[in-house]
C-alpha positions, 0 to 999 in steps of 0.5 A, spaced: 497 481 540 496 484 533 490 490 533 486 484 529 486 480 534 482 485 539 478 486 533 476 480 529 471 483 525 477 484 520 478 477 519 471 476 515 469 482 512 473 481 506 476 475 501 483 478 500 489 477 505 483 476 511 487 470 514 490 472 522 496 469 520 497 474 515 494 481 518 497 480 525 504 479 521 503 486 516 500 488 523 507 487 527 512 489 520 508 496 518 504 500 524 507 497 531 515 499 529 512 506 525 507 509 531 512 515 531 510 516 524 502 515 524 501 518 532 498 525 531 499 524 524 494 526 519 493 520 514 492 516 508 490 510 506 490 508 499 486 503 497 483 502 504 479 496 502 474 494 508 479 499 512 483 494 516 489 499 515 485 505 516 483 503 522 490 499 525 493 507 524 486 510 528 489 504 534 496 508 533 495 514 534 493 518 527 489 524 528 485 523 522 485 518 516 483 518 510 481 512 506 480 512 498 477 505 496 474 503 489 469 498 491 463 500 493 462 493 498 469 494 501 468 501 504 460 499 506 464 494 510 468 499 513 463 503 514 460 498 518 466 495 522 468 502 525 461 503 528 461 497 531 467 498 534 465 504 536 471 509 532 469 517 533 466 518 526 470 526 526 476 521 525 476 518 519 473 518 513 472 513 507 472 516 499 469 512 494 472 511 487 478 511 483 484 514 487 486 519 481 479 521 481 478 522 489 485 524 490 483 530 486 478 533 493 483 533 497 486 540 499 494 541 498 499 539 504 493 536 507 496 530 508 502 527 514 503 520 513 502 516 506 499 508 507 499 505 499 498 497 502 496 493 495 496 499 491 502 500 487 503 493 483 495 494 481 496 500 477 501 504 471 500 511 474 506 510 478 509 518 477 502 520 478 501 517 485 508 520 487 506 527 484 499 527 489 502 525 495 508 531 493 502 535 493 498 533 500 506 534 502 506 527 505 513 527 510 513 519 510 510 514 505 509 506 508 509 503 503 508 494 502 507 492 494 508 486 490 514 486 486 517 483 482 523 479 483 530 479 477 536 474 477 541 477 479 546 478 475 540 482 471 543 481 463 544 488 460 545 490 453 552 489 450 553 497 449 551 500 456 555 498 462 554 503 466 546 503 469 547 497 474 541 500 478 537 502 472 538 495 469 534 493 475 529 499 475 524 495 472 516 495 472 512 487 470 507 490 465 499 485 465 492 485 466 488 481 471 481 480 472 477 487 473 472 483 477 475 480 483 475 484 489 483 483 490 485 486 483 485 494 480 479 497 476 477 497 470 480 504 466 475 507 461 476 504 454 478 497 456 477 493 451 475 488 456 473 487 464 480 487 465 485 491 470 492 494 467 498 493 473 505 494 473 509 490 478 515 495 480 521 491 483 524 493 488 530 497 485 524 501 481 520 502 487 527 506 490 528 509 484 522 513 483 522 514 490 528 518 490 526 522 484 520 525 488 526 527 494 524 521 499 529 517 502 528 509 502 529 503 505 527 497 504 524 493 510 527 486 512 522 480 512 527 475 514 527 474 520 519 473 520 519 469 515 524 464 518 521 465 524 513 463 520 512 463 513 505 461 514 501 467 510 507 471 508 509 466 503 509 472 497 514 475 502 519 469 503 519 468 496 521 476 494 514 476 491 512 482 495 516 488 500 515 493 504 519 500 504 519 506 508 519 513 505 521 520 509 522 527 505 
């Protein structure tokens, strides 16, 4: 059984990606095989949301974590949850607003063991993010993130034939509605109430990790995927990966 089974809570205090099939599934791929990565382990967890994540790296061991959430409701129902369940408060806390800004407060090497579920395909600041967790001296970043999926070959231009990797380090750039509890936030001076993202694709998520001395690798959903694919249809359609990071 998943941790959200145990805690059922989880799947109501949320409108994003609450169904069990989905959390118990994410539950068994990126906590249950990383508990050695999070046991003792001083964590973040970026973009927090109603700390389902937060508090799945509690259940594995975590020493302390650290939740960075935008929206004021989610880290209300966190808030909420945890007391519920009873979760020691000197083992976690939960900051509220936008992360480049909370990042900031947090003291250098601070930080074990980085959670960015959700985060990286709602935002363009994707060298800032790696920068700050370099600087909380984070030894292992988990990561789980849309991406964006290219034909394969992927065309090049006729007077570069030796870029195959970089041709396939590419980051899909658009906005999405602001409002909705799923999306990024809105950046000071938007024209409308709208979010710019970038969708990395895998090979970018690999390229930019490895710029900042991580070691990656890309985890294999298929054999979950072909066991069920209900509630992980973006993963059975290359739509979303997940990729562990170790300095």
């Amino acid at each position: 059984m998943s941790v959200f089974d145990d805690h059922p809570l989880f799947f109501y205090t949320s409108e994003t990606g609450h169904h069990a099939s989905r959390l118990n599934k994410r539950y068994a791929m990126l906590i249950e095989p990383h508990r050695s990565l999070i046991q003792g382990k001083s964590v973040l967890d970026i973009a927090s949301h109603d700390g389902r994540w937060s508090f799945a790296a509690l259940k594995a061991g975590a020493a302390h974590v650290i939740g960075i959430e935008a929206r004021p409701h989610l880290v209300a129902a966190a808030e909420q949850t945890f007391r519920t369940y009873e979760i020691n408060r000197d083992t976690y806390k939960f900051m509220t607003g936008d992360f480049f800004e909370q990042i900031k407060s947090l003291p250098k090497d601070s930080i074990d063991t980085v959670l960015c579920f959700g985060f990286m395909y709602h935002t363009l600041r994707h060298g800032e993010l790696f920068i700050e967790i370099r600087r909380l001296g984070a030894k292992t970043i988990i990561f789980d993130t849309s991406i964006f999926p290219l034909p394969d070959p992927v065309p090049r231009p006729t007077w570069e034939v030796n870029w195959p990797e970089q041709y396939r380090a590419v980051v899909l750039i658009g906005v999405e509605d602001a409002l909705i509890e799923g999306s990024g936030i809105r950046l000071p001076w938007a024209a409308g109430e709208e979010a710019l993202y970038g969708i990395p694709s895998a090979e970018a998520v690999m390229v930019m990790a490895r710029y900042f001395g991580y070691q990656i690798t890309m985890l294999d959903w298929s054999p979950v995927v072909a066991s069920d694919p209900r509630g992980i249809e973006d993963y059975a359609a290359g739509w979303r990966g997940s990729f562990v990071a170790t300095l």
